[in-house]
C-alpha positions in Angstrom: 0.0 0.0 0.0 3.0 2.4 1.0 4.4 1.9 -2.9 1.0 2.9 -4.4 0.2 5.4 -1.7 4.1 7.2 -3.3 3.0 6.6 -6.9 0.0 8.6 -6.6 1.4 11.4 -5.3 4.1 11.5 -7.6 1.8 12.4 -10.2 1.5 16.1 -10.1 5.4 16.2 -10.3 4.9 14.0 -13.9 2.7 16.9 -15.1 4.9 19.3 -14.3 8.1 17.5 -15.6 5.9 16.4 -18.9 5.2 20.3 -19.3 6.5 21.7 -22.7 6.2 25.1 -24.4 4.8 24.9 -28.1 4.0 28.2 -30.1 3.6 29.8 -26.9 1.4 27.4 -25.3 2.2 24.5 -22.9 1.0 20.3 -23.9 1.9 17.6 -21.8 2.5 13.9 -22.7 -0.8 12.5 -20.8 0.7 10.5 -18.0 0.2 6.7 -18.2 -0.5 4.2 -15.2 2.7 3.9 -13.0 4.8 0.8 -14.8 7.0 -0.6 -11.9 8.3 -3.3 -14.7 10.5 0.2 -16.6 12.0 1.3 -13.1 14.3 -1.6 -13.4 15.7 -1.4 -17.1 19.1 -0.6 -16.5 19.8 2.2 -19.7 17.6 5.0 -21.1 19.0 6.9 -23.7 18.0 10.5 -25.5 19.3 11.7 -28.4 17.2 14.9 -29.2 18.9 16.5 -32.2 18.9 12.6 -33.8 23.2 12.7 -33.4 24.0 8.9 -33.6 19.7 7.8 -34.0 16.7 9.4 -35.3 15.2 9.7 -31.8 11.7 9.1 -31.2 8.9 9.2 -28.3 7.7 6.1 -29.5 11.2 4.1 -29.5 11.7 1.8 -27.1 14.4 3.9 -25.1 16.7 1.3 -24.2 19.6 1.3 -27.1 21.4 4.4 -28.7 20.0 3.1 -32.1 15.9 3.8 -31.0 16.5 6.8 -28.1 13.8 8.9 -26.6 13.7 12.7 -27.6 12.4 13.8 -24.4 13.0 12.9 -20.5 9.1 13.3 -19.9 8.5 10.5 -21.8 10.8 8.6 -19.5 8.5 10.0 -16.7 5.0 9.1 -18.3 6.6 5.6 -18.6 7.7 5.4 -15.5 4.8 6.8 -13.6 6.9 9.0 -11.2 10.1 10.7 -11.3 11.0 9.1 -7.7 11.3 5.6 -8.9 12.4 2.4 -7.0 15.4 1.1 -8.5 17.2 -1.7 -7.1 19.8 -2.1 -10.2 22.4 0.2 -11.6 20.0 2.4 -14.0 21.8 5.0 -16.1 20.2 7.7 -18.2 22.7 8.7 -21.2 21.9 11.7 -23.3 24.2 11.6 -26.8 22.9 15.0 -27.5 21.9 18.5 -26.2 18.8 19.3 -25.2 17.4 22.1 -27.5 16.7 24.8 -24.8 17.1 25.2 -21.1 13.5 26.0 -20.4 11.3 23.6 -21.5 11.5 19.1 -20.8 13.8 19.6 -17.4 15.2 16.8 -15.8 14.3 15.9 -12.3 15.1 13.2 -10.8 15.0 11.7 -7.5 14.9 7.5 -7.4 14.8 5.6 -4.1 17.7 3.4 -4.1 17.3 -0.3 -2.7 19.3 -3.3 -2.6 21.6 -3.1 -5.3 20.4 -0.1 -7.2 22.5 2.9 -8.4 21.3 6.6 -10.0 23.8 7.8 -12.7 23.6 10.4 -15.6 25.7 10.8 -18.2 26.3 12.6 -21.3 28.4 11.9 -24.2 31.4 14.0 -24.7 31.5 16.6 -28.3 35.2 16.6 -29.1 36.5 20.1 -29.7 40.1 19.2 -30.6 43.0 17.0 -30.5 46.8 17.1 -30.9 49.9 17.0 -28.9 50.8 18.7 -25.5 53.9 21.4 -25.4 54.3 24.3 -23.6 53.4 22.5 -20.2 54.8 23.9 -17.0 54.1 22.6 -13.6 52.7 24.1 -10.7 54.4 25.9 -8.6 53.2 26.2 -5.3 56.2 28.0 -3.6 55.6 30.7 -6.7 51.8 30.7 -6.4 51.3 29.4 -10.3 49.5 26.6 -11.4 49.9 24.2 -14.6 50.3 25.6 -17.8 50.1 24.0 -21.6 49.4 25.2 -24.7 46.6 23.5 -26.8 44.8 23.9 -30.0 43.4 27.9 -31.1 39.8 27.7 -31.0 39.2 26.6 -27.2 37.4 28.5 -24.7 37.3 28.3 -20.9 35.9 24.8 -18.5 36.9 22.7 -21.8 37.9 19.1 -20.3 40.9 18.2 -21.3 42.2 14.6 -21.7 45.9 13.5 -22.0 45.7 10.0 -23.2 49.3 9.3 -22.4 49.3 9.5 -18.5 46.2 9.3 -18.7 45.1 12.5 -17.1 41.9 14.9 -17.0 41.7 18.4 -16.6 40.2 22.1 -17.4 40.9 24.9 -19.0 40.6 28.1 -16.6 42.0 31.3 -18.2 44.9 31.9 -20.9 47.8 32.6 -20.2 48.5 34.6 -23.5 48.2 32.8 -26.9 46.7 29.3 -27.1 48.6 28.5 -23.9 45.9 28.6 -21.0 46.1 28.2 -17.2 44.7 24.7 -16.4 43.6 22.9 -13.2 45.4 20.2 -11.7 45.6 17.0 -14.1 44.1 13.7 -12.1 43.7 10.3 -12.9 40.0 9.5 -13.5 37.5 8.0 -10.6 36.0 5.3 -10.8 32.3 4.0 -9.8 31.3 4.1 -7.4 33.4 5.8 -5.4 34.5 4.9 -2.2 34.3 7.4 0.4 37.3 9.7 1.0 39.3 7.9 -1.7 41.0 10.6 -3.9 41.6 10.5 -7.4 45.3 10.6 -8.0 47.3 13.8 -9.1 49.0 13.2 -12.4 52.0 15.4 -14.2 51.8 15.7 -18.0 54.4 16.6 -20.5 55.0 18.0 -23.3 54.6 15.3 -26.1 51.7 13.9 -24.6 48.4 13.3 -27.1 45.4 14.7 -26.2 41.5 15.3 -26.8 39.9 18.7 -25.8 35.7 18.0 -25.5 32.9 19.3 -23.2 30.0 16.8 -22.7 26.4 17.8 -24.6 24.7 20.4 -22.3 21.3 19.7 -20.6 18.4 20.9 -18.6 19.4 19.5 -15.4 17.3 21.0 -12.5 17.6 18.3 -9.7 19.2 14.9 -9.0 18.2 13.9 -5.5 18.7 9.9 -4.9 18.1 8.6 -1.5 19.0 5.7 0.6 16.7 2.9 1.4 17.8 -0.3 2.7 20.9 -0.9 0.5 23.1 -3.9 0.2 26.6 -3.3 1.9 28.5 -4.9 -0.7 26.4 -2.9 -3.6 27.6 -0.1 -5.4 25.3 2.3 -3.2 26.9 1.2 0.0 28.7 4.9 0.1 26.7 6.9 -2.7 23.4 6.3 -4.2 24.0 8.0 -7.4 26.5 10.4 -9.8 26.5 12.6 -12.6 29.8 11.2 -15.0 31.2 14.0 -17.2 27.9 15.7 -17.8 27.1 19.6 -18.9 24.6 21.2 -17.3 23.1 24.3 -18.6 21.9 27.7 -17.0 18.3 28.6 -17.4 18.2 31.2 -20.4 14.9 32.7 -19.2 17.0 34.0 -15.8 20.7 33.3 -16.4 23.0 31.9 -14.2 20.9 29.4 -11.5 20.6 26.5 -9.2 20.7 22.9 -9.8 20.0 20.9 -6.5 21.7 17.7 -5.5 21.0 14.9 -2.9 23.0 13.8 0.0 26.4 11.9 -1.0 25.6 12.7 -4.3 28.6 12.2 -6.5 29.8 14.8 -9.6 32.8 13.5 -11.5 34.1 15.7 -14.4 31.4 17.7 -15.2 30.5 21.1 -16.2 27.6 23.4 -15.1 26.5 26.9 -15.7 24.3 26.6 -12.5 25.9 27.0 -9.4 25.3 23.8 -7.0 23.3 23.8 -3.9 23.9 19.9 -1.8 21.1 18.9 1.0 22.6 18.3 4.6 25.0 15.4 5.3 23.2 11.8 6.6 25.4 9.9 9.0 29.1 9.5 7.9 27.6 9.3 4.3 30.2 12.7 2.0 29.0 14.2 -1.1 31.8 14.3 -3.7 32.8 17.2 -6.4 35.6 15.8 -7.8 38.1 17.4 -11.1 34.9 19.2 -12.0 34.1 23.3 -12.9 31.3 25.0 -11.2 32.2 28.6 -11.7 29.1 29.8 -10.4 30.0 28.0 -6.9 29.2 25.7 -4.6 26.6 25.8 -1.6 25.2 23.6 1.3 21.7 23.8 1.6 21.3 25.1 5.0 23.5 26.0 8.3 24.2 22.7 9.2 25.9 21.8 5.1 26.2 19.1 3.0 29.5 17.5 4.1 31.0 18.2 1.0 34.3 17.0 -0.1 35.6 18.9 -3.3 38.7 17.8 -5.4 40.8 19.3 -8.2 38.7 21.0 -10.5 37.3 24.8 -9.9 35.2 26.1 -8.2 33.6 29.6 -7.8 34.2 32.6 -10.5 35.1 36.3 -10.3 32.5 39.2 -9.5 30.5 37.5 -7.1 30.3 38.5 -3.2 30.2 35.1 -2.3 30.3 32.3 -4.8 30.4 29.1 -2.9 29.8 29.1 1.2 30.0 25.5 2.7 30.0 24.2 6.4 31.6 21.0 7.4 33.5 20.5 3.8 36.9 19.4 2.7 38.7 21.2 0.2 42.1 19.7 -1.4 43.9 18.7 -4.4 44.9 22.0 -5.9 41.2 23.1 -6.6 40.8 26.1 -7.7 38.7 28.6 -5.7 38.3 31.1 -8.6 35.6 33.4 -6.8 35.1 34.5 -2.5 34.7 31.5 -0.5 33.5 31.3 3.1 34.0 27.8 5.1 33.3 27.0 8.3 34.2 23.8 10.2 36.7 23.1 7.0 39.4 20.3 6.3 41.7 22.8 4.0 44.3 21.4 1.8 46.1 22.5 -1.0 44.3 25.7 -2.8 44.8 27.9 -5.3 43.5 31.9 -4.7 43.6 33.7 -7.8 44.2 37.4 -7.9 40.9 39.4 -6.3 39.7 36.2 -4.5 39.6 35.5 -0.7 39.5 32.7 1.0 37.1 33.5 4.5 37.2 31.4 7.1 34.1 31.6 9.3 32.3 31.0 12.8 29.1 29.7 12.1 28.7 25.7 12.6 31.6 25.9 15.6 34.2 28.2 14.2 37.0 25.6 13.9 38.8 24.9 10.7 41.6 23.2 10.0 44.1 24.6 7.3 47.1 23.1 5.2 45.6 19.7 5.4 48.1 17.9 2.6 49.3 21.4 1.1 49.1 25.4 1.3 47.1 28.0 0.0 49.1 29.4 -3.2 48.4 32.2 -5.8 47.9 35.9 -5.6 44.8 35.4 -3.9 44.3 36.2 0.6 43.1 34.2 3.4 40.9 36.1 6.1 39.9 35.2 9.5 36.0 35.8 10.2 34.8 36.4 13.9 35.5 33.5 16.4 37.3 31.6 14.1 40.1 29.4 15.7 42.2 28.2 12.4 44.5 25.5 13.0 47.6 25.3 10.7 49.6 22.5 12.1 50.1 19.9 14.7 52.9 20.7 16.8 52.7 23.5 19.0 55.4 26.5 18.3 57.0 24.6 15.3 59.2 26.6 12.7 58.1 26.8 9.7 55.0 25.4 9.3 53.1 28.7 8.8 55.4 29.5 5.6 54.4 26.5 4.4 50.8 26.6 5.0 50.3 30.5 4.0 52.1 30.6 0.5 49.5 32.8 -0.8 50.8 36.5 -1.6 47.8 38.2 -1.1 48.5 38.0 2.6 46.4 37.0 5.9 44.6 39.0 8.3 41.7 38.8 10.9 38.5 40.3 9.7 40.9 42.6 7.4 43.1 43.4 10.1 46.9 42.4 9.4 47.5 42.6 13.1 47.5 40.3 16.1 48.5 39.7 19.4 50.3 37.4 21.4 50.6 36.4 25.1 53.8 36.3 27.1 53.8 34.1 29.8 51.9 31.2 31.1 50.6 32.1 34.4 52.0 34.1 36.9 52.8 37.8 34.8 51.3 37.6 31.9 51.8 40.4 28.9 49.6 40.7 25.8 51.4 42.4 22.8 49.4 43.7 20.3 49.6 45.7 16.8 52.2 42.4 15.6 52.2 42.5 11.7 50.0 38.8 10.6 52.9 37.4 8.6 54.5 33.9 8.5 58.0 35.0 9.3 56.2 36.4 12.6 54.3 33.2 13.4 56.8 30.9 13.2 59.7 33.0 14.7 60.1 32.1 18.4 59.8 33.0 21.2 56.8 35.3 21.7 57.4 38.9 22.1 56.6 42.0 21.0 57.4 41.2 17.1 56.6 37.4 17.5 53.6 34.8 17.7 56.0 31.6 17.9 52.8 29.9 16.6 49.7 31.9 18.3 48.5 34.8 17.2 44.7 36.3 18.1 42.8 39.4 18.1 41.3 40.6 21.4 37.8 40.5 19.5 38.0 36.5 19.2 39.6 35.2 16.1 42.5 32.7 16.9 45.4 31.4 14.5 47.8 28.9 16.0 49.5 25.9 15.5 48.5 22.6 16.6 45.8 21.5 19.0 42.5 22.7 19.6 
């Protein structure tokens, strides 16, 4: 009774999804009775401008020789958009849709058993040729990889060197065809097991390569949820991904949200819509990983998504924030390309370009731990919100440890102050020094005095910067 009860309410979102405009007025596909014998078939695929197949409302759906043109047909067939599935189902569109207003996709399965959620899209290759110009990162000299590539590409193109192999993105050029690109990874695999990184990777010149953005579509929201999973399925961590997918902004309003379930994973996609997670269940972590959300990245509420995000970018320019997340770790040479605020954070290595900073923030419990497996690097600055108490090492007074953690030129401060104090003494006469210059030489010289932190500095206000221990 619970399983019909479900359908039946499900059937105002089918309308809704089934919606399309037509010469300025809206038909639907009439919804059909709920068909719990489709929720199961492990591939769907649309092909709407006929690429590979003339697609077809009335094909079966199930090869890339007979696709479906629209997702709500998929929705009419199925009865719901929040299916049962209890097998690996993936919907592949070989494609673009044909606009970003009409036929979006929403879709939010209830996984059991052995089920999985995944969409994909197939990739549109741009160009292809060999790799020269490449220089490596340089954290110590705030720069990240370099290499030139074919005239013609333009910015979050995915780029794959099929020597190493390697993924990564275009971000901004550097002058010529030679572009500024993210940190080069190995690919996931799925599913992915929780906190398992994909590996970094070093290219060189010689390498071949293929430049390619996946087909864009109307993504609005991919919400999969747990339901009495096997522990040895592929859902034991996640219970679904989007796998090298482009997801398009809503032309009616511009740039836009997309909203994504708990431990959802995105693996090397694209999106003009700026991602919003739900809040983190249990131990379960959603994953962003070598993937370019310029428009940022957000948790759904104050207590956020337990978000881990890896390689890729993240944020844009000319935004007052573009991605604010609670509880999230942030590593592997991502780029933060817009104003970031984190709270409760696991920092590793990040780049800051120039006009971006880096705010770390006293909401969830105003603890956050920096230089995690590497620094902050670029022209970019790190500030101290409030309260904060940022941790940047683990033993207590060591040398060195803030130059190494700090690398970013743009300088640190609390709440744009590049002061701090210090204490002298530990019971008994105690002196606090104040109006000490925030700088790394001055936290890691030692002892503390009038022109030194030796490894804790604070502001009378509240924030805290030190070095090891809570």
């Amino acid at each position: 009774m619970g399983r019909l009860k479900r359908q039946a309410s499900a059937v105002p979102l089918l309308l809704l999804a089934a919606c399309t405009a037509s010469r300025g007025l809206f038909s639907f596909r009439a919804p059909t009775a709920p068909s719990p014998n489709t929720w199961n078939v492990p591939h769907w695929y649309f092909d709407p401008q006929s690429s590979v197949a003339q697609c077809s409302d009335s094909n079966s759906g199930t090869s890339p020789s007979s696709p479906l043109c629209h997702y709500y047909e998929l929705v009419a067939r199925w009865g719901t958009n929040a299916n049962t599935i209890d097998v690996w189902v993936t919907l592949t569109w070989n494609s673009a849709q044909p606009d970003t207003t009409s036929d979006p996709i929403v879709w939010d399965p209830l996984v059991v058993g052995n089920g999985f959620a995944e969409i994909t899209c197939a990739l549109t290759q741009i160009a292809s040729g060999t790799l020269f110009g490449v220089v490596a990162k340089n954290q110590g000299s705030g720069t990240i990889w370099q290499a030139t590539l074919a005239a013609g590409l333009s910015a979050y193109t995915l780029v794959n060197d099929s020597t190493v192999p390697a993924r990564f993105w275009t971000y901004t050029l550097s002058s010529g065809t030679t572009w500024n690109v993210s940190q080069p990874v190995t690919p996931i695999s799925l599913p992915w097991a929780n906190n398992l990184a994909p590996a970094e990777a070093s290219i060189a010149n010689g390498d071949g390569y293929t430049a390619s953005v996946p087909v864009s579509i109307n993504l609005i929201e991919f919400r999969p949820r747990f339901y009495d999973y096997n522990d040895a399925g592929p859902s034991q961590f996640q219970p679904g991904a989007l796998q090298q997918v482009s997801i398009a902004s809503n032309s009616a309003i511009g740039a836009s949200q997309i909203f994504l379930g708990t431990a959802v994973v995105v693996s090397e996609s694209v999106s003009a819509r700026g991602f919003t997670f739900d809040s983190i269940v249990d131990s379960t972590r959603s994953l962003v990983s070598n993937s370019a959300v310029p428009q940022g990245i957000r948790g759904a509420g104050f207590f956020s998504s337990g978000l881990i995000v890896q390689s890729g970018i993240m944020g844009s320019s000319g935004q007052i924030f573009s991605s604010v997340l609670a509880n999230a770790e942030i590593d592997r040479d991502v780029i933060v390309g817009g104003n970031t605020g984190v709270d409760h954070g696991l920092l590793g290595a990040i780049y800051l370009p120039s006009g971006v900073t880096m705010f770390l923030t006293p909401g969830l419990d105003g603890y956050v731990e920096v230089g995690h497996t590497g620094p902050f690097y670029g022209p970019g600055k790190v500030q101290i919100q409030g309260s904060t108490r940022t941790d940047y090492g683990t033993a207590a007074g060591g040398t060195g440890v803030a130059a190494t953690t700090f690398e970013q030129s743009g300088g640190l401060s609390f709440a744009g102050d590049s002061t701090g104090c210090t204490q002298v003494g530990d019971g008994g006469a105690v002196t606090i020094n104040c109006g000490i210059p925030l700088t790394t030489t001055n936290l890691d010289t030692c002892p503390a005095s009038t022109t030194a932190f030796c490894g804790r500095a604070f502001q009378l206000t509240g924030g805290t910067i030190f070095n090891g221990g809570p």
